[in-house]
C-alpha positions as CSV (number, residue, x, y, z in Angstrom):
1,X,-7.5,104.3,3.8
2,X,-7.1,107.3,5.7
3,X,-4.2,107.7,7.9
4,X,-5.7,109.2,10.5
5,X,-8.2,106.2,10.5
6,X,-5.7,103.5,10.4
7,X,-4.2,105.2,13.1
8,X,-7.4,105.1,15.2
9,X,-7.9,101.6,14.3
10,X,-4.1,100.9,16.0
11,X,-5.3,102.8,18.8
12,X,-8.5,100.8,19.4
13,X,-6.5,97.9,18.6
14,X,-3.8,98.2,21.8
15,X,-1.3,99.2,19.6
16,X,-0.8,102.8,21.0
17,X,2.7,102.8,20.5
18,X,2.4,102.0,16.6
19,X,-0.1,104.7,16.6
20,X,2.1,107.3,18.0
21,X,4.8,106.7,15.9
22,X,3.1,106.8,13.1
23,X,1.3,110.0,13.9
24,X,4.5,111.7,15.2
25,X,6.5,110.7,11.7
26,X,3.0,112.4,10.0
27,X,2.9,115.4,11.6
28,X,7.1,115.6,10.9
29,X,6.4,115.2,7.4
30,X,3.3,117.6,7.6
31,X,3.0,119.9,10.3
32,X,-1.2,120.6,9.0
33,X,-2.0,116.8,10.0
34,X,-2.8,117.8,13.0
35,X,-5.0,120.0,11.9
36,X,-7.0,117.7,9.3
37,X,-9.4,115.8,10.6
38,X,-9.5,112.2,8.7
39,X,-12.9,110.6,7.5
40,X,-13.4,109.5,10.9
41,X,-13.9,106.5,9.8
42,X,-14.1,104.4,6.3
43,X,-17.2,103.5,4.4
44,X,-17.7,101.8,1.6
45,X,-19.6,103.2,-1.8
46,X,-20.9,100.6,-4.1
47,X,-20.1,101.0,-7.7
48,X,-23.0,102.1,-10.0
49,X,-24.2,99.6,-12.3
């Protein structure tokens, strides 16, 4: 998983503050992570028989 998706899915979830934590200790760590923009969401790919 994404961060930035598991940070949306916080966000959707009510847990705002989680999210913004998360994200600000991110963007400490790695001043570009505001600039990437995540999957915007996951999807699974089903292995090839």
């Amino acid at each position: 998983m994404v961060l930035h998706d598991l940070i949306r899915a916080l966000r959707a979830d009510g847990a705002s503050d989680e999210a913004d934590r998360m994200e600000s200790s991110a963007i400490s760590a790695n001043p570009a992570f505001v600039r990437m923009p995540g999957r915007d969401g996951a999807q699974a790919i089903p292995d090839e028989d």
